[in-house]
One Martini backbone bead per residue (centre of mass of N, CA, C, O) as a GRO file, in nm:
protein
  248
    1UNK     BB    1 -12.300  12.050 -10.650
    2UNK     BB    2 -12.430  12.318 -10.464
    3UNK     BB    3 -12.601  12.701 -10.478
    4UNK     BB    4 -11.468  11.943 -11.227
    5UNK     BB    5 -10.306  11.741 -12.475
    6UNK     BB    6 -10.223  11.750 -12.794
    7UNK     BB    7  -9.953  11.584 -12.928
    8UNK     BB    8  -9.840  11.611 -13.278
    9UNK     BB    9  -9.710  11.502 -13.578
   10UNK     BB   10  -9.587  11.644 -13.841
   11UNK     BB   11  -9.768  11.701 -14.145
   12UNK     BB   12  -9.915  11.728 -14.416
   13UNK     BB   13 -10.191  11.663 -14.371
   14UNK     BB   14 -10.240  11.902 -14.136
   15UNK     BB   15 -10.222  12.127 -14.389
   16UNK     BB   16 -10.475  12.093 -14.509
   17UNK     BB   17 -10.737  12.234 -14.716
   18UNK     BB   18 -11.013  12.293 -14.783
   19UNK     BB   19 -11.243  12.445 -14.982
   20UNK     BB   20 -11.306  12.650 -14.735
   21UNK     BB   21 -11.023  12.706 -14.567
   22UNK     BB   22 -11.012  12.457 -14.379
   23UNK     BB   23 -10.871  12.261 -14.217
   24UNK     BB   24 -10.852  11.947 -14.141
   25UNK     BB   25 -10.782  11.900 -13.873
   26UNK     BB   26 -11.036  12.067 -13.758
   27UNK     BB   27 -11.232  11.967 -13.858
   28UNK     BB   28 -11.193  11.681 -13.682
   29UNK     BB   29 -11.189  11.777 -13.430
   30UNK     BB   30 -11.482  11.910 -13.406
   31UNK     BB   31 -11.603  11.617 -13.502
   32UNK     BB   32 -11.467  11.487 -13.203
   33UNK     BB   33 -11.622  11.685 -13.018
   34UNK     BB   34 -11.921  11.636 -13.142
   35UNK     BB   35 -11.955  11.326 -13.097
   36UNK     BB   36 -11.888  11.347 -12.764
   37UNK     BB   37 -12.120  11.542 -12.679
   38UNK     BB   38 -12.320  11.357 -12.794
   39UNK     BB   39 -12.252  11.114 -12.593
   40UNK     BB   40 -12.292  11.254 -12.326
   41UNK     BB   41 -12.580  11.364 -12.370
   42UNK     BB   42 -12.709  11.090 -12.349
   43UNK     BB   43 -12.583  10.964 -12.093
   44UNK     BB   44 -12.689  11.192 -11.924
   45UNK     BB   45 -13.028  11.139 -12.046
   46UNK     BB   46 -13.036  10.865 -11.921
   47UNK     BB   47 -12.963  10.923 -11.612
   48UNK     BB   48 -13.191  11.137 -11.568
   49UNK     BB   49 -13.427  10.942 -11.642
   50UNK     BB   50 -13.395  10.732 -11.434
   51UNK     BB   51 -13.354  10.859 -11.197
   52UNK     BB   52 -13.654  11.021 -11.180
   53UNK     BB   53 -13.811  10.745 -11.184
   54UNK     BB   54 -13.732  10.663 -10.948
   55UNK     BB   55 -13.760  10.864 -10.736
   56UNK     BB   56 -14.076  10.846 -10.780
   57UNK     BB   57 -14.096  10.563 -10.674
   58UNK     BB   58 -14.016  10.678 -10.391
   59UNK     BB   59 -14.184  10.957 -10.379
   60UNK     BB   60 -14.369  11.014 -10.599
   61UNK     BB   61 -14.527  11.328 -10.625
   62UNK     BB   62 -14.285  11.495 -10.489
   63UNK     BB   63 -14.121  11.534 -10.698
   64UNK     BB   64 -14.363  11.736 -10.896
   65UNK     BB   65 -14.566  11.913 -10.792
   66UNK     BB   66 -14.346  12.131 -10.663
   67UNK     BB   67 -14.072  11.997 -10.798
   68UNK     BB   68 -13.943  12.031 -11.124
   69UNK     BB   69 -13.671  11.878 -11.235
   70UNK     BB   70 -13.365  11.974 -11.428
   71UNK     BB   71 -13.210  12.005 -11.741
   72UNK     BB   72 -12.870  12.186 -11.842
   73UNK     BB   73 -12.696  12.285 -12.115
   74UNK     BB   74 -12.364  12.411 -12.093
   75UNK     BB   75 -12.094  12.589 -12.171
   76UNK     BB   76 -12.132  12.735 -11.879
   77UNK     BB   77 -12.081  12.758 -11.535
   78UNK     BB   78 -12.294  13.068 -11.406
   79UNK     BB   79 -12.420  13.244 -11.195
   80UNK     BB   80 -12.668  13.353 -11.353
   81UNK     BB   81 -12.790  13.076 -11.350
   82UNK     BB   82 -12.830  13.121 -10.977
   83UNK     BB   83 -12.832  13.425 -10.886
   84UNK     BB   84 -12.518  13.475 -10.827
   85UNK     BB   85 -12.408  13.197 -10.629
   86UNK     BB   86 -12.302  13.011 -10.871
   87UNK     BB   87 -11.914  12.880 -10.961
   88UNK     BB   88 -11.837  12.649 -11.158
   89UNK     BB   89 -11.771  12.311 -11.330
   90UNK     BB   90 -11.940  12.128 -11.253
   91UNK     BB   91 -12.234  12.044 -11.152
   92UNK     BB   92 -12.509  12.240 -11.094
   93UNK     BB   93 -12.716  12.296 -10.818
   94UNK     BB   94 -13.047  12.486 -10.833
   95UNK     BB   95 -13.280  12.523 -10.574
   96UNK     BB   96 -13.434  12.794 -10.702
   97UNK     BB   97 -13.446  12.617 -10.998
   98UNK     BB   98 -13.427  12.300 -11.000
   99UNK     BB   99 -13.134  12.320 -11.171
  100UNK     BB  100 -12.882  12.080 -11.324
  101UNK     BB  101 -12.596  12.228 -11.473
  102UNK     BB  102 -12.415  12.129 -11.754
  103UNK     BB  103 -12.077  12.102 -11.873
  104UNK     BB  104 -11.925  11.954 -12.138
  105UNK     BB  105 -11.661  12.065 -12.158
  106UNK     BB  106 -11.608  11.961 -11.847
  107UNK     BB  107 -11.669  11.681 -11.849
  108UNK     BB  108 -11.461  11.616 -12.071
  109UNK     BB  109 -11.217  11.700 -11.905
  110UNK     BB  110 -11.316  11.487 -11.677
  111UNK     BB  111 -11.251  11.212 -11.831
  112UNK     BB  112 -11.001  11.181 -11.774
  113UNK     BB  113 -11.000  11.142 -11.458
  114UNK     BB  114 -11.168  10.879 -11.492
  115UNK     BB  115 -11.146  10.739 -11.730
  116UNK     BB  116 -11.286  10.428 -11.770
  117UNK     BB  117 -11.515  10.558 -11.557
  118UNK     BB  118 -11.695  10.793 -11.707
  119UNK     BB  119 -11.972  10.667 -11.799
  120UNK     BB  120 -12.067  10.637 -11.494
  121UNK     BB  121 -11.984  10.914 -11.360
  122UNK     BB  122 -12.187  11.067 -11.510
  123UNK     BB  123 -12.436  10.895 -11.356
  124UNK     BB  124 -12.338  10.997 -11.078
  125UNK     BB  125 -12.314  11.312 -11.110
  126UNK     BB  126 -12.606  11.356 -11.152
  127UNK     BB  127 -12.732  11.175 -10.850
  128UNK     BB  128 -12.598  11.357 -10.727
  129UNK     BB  129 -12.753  11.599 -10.768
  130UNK     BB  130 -13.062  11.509 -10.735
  131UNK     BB  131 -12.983  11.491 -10.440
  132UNK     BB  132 -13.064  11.746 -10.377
  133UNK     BB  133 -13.360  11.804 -10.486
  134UNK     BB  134 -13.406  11.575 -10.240
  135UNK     BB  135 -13.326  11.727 -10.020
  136UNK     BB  136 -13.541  11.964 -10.067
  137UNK     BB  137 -13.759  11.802 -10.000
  138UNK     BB  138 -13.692  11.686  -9.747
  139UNK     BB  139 -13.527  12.004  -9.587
  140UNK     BB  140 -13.193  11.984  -9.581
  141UNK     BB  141 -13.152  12.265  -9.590
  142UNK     BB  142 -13.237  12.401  -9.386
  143UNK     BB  143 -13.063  12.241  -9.159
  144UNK     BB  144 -12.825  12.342  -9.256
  145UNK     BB  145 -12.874  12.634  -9.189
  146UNK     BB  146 -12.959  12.559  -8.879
  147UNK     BB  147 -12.635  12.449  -8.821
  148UNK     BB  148 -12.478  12.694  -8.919
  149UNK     BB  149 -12.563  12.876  -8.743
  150UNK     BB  150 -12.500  12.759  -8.444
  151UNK     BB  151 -12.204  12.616  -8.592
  152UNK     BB  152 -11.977  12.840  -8.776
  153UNK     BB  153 -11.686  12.639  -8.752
  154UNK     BB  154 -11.871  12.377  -8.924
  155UNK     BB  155 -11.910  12.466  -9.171
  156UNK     BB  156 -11.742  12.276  -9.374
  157UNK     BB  157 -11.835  12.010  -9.246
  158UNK     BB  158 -12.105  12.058  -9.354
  159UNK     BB  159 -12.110  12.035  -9.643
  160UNK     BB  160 -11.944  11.763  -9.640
  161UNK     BB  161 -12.193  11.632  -9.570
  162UNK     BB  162 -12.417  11.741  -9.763
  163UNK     BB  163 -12.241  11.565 -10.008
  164UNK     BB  164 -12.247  11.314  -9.880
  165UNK     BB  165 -12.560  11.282  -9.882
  166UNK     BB  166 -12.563  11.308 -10.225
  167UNK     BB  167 -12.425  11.013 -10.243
  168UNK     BB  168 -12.625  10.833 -10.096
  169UNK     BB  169 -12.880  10.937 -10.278
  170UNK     BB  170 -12.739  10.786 -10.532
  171UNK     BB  171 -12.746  10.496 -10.360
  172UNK     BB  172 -13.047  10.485 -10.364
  173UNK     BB  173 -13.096  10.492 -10.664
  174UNK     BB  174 -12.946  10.237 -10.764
  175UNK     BB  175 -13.057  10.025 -10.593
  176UNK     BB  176 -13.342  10.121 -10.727
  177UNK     BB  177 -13.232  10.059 -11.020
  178UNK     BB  178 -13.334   9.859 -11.295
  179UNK     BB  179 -13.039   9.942 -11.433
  180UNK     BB  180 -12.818   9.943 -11.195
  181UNK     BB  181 -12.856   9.754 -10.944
  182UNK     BB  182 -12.700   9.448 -11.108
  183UNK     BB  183 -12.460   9.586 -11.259
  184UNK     BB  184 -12.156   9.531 -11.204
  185UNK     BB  185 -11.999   9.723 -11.410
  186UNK     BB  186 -12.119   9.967 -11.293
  187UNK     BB  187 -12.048   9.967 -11.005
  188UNK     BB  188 -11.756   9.963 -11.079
  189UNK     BB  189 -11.742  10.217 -11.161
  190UNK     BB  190 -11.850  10.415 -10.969
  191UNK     BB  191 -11.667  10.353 -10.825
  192UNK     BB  192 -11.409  10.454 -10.952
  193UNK     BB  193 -11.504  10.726 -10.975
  194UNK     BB  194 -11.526  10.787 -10.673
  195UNK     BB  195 -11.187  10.758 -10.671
  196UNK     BB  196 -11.116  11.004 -10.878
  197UNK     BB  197 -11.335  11.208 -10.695
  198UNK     BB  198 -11.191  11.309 -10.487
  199UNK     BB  199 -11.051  11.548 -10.311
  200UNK     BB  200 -10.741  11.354 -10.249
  201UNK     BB  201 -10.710  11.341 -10.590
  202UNK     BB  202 -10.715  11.662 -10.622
  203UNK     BB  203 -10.574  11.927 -10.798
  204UNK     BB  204 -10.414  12.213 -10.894
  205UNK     BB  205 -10.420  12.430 -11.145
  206UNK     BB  206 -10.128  12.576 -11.070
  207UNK     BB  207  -9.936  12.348 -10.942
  208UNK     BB  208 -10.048  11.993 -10.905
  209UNK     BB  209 -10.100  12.003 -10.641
  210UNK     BB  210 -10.232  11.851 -10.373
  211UNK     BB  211 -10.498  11.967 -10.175
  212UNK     BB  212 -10.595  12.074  -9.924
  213UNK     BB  213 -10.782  11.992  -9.627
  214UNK     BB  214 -10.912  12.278  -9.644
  215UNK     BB  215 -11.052  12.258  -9.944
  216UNK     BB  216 -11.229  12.079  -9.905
  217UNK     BB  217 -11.613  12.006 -10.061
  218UNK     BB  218 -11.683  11.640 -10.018
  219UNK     BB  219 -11.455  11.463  -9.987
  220UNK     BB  220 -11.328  11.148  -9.983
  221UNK     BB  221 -11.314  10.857 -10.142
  222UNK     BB  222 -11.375  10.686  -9.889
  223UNK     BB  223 -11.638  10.855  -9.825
  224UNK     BB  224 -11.801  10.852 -10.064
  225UNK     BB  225 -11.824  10.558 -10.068
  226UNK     BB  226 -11.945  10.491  -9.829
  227UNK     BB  227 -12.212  10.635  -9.871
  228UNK     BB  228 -12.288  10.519 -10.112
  229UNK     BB  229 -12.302  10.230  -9.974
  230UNK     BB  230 -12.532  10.265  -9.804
  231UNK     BB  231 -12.746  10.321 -10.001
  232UNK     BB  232 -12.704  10.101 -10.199
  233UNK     BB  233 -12.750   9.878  -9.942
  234UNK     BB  234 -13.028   9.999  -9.824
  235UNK     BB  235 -13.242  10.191 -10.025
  236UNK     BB  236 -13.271  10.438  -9.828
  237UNK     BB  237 -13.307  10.729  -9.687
  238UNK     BB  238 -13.249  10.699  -9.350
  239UNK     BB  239 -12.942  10.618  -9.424
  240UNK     BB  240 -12.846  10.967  -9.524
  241UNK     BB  241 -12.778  11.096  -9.224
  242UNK     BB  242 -12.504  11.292  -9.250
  243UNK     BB  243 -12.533  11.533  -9.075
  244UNK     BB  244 -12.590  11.388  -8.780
  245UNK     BB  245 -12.408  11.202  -8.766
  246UNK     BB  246 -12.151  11.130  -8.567
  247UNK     BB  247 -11.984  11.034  -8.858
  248UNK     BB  248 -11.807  11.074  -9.193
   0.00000   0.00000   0.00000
């Protein structure tokens, strides 16, 4: 995105208490869930710093010269975050400060969602960010508020092609990654995961049913595929114009 209950059997255990007057239930959840972020943050800094060399080698020094990209983890991602303009549950890329915004917390919930291909999906929605911030660099941010100037009634149409455009990006990424572009386990996670995360497969937070397709903002698990495999296979950055594509 450019600016996604444990119930226990009642035991002895579960009510002791520690010297300190915390639970021990709490006290080891706390701890279960400090290991986790320890876990999603060094994998999600392992792909971060993957894809920025990757993206260097293919981009040269326009990576860094004018627009130095970051990586944020944050407890939320807020307004405030971005100037006011983005809130949303993350990742999310600031094009204004070219910071990449990760709350942990949403992640975790989000590995639900992804199943077995958490790990995959973790640096696929990283190289998906990251794919904004090449965007920016390319210009594609203009080009999209010039197509949106133009026609206003395919607002709506406009974003998801400029998010496929960073899912290209993402498997431009891939392709010349030497730590991903080989690894099959890897390639089908990422697959996994982009089948998990479309948006005909996300569901209403209030009512639990899929949401309609009037509210998409990513594209389909198959749009999204497509795209990705596009990047991943062409491993060209000429191959993601999918804002101008005839089909999307």
């Amino acid at each position: 995105m450019a600016c996604v209950a444990l119930v226990g059997a009642m035991s002895f255990a579960a009510h002791r208490v520690s010297a300190q007057g915390v639970p021990v239930s709490v006290q080891h959840t706390d701890a279960d869930m400090l290991a986790r972020e320890m876990r999603m943050r060094t994998l999600i800094a392992n792909a971060w710093h993957d894809a920025t060399t990757t993206w260097n080698e293919i981009l040269g020094t326009r990576l860094y010269e004018s627009d130095l990209p970051q990586i944020n983890f944050v407890a939320a991602v807020r307004p405030s975050h971005c100037y006011g303009l983005y809130v949303g549950t993350g990742p999310v890329y600031c094009s204004g400060n070219n910071t990449v915004f990760v709350s942990l917390a949403e992640m975790d919930r989000l590995s639900s969602r992804l199943g077995s291909a958490a790990d995959e999906g973790y640096a696929f929605l990283v190289a998906h960010e990251l794919g904004h911030h090449v965007q920016k660099i390319l210009g594609r941010f203009r080009v999209l508020s010039g197509l949106m100037r133009e026609s206003p009634h395919l607002q709506r149409e406009l974003v998801i092609r400029f998010e496929l455009e960073a899912d290209c990006l993402a498997g431009v990424w891939a392709g010349n990654s030497p730590a991903y572009a080989k690894d099959e386990s890897v390639r089908a996670g990422i697959l996994g995961a982009l089948d998990a995360i479309g948006d005909d497969k996300a569901r209403s937070s209030g009512t639990g049913q899929l949401i309609d397709p009037a509210q998409f903002t990513h594209g389909t698990s198959e749009q999204r595929t497509r795209w990705y495999l596009i990047g991943y296979q062409n491993r060209e950055i000429d191959a993601c114009n999918v804002l101008e594509a005839a089909e999307y």
